[in-house]
N, C-alpha and C positions, 0 to 999 in steps of 0.2 A: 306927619306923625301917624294919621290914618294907615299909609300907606305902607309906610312901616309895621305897623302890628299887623295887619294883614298879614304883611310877609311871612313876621311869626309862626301865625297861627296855621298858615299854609304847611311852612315847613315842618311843624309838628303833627299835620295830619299825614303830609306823607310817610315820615319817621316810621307811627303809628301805625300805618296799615302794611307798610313795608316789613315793620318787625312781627304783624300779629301773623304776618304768613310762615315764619320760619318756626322749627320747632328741633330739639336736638340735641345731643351731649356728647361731648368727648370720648371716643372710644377706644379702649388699648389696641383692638388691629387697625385704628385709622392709620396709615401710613403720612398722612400726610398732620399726625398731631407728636408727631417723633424726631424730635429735636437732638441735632450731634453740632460739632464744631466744624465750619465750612473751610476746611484747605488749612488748618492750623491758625494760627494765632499767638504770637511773641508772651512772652509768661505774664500770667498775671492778668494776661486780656479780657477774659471772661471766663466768668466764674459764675455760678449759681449756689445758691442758699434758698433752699426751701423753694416758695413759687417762688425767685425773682432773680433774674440774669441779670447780670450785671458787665457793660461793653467798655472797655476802655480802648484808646491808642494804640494800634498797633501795624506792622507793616503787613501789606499783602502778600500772603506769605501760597496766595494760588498763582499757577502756573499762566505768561502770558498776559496782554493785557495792560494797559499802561497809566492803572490808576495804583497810587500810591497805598492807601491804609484801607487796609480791612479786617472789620471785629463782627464775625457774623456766625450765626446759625440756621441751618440748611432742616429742610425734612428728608423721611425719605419719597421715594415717588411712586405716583399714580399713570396708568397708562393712558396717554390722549385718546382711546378710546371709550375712557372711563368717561362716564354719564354722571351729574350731579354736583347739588350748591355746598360749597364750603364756607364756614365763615371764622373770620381769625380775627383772636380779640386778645388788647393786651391794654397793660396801664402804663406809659412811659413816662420818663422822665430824660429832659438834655438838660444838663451841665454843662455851660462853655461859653467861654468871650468869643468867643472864633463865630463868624456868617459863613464860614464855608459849607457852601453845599453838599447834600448827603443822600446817600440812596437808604432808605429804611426796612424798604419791604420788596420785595421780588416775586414773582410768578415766574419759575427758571426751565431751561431747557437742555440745559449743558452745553449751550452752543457759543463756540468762539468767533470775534471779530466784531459782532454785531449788538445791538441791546439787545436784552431779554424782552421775550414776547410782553412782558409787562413788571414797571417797576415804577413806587413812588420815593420821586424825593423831596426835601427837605430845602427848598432854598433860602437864598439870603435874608431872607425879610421871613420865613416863617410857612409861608405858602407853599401847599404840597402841589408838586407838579408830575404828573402822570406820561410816564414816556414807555416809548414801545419801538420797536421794529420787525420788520419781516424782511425774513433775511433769503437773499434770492442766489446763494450761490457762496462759492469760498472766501475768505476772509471777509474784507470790508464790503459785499457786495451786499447792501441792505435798503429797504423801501425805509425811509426814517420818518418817525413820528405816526405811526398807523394810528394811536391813541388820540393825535391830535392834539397832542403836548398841551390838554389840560390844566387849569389853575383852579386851588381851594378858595375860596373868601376867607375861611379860616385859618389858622395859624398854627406849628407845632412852636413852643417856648423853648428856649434855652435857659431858662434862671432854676431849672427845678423843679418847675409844675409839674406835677404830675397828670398827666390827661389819656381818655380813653381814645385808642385808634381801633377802630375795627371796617376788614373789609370782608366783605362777600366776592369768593369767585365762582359763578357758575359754569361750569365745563359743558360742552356742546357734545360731547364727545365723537365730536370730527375735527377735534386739533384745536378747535377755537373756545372763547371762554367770554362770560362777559365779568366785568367787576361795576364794584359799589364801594366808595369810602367813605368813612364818618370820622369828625373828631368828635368828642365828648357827646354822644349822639344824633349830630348835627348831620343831617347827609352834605355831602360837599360837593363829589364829584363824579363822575363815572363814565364807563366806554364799554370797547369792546375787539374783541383782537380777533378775526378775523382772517387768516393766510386763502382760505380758500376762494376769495376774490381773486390770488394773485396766482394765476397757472405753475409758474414756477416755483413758487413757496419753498422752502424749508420743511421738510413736513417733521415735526418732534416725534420723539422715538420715548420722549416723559415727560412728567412734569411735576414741580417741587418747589416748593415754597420757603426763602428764603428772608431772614429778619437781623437786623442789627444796625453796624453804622461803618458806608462803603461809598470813598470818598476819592478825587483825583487827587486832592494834597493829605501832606499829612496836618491835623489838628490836633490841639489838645482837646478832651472831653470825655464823660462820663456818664453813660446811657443806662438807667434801668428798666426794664420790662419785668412788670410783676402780673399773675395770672396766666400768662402765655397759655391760648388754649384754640385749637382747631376743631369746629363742631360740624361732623355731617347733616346738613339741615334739607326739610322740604320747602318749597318752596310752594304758595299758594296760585291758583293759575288767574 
């Protein structure tokens, strides 16, 4: 029991000093706080009202690629040689009988064949799992799992909850970037994506940030994201 509250009080010191470093607000030229509809979306898909998107069911309607449904919104981009911390914060909610696994949130490059430089998803059980590749060449020519295919202790719900996600990505601005996830303020997990270990690398031409629910089957369900919001933030040394 000891040992437990310990943990606690650990993890909310780190929270703490982690968030007293950041400082910051959503800016109309941020490019990366300008949300569009990523590659279309079957009617009705998503829709927003006020703050709060709303993802439903729908087919993958981007070119290529051989996952089934996708209900997403995309930013615009930032150049990898752009310097500085981002953090993205939203209030979700899933709807769904279905455990099919799901990608939520993206760090994108436009690049085909391989995972994106960094993406969380949603698996069976609720655990966000943190995947990445570097991609070393045309189509499926990829280093997989750079991220080191990470697991939350925490959980996203499907009955409704509505819960706080938010990640921090800091940009290196030499192509690499590290991230930070929280649920409901909870730190869970984090890495770092890194191409410049690998001679051959992929080197990204942008980078853009991507949110909703992208899936290899299709499922029924019902996503809200209320708040949606991208904050250029300092970071304390």
């Amino acid at each position: 029991m000891r040992d437990a509250i310990t943990l606690q009080i650990l993890l909310v010191v780190i929270l703490v000093a982690t968030f007293t470093g950041l400082s910051g607000d959503p800016v109309a030229a941020n490019p990366l706080n300008n949300w569009t509809i990523s590659c279309g979306a079957d009617p009705g898909a998503i829709s927003r009202s006020g703050g709060v998107w709303t993802f439903r069911t729908s087919r993958n309607r981007c070119k290529g690629g051989t996952f089934a449904q996708r209900a997403e919104v995309n930013t615009d981009s930032i150049s990898p040689s752009a310097k500085g911390a981002y953090l993205f914060e939203t209030n979700v909610t899933m709807t769904s009988g279905s455990i099919q696994q799901f990608t939520i949130f993206q760090v994108h490059d436009g690049r085909f064949g391989c995972a994106p430089p960094f993406s969380i998803d949603v698996t069976p059980n609720g655990r966000l799992l943190l995947k990445s590749d570097i991609k070393t060449g045309e189509g499926e020519n990829c280093i997989r799992g750079a991220l080191n295919e990470k697991l939350s202790r925490g959980t996203v719900r499907r009955d409704g909850t509505e819960q706080k996600l938010t990640v921090l990505v800091d940009f290196d601005g030499k192509g690499g970037f590290a991230v930070q996830v929280w649920i409901d303020g909870v730190a869970q997990i984090s890495g770092r994506y890194d191409p410049l270990k690998q001679p051959d690398a992929f080197k990204s031409k942008k980078f853009y940030l991507k949110h909703g629910v992208y899936s290899q089957r299709m499922f029924e369900y019902v996503m809200t994201s209320r708040g949606m919001k991208v904050s250029r933030v300092k970071l304390s040394n």
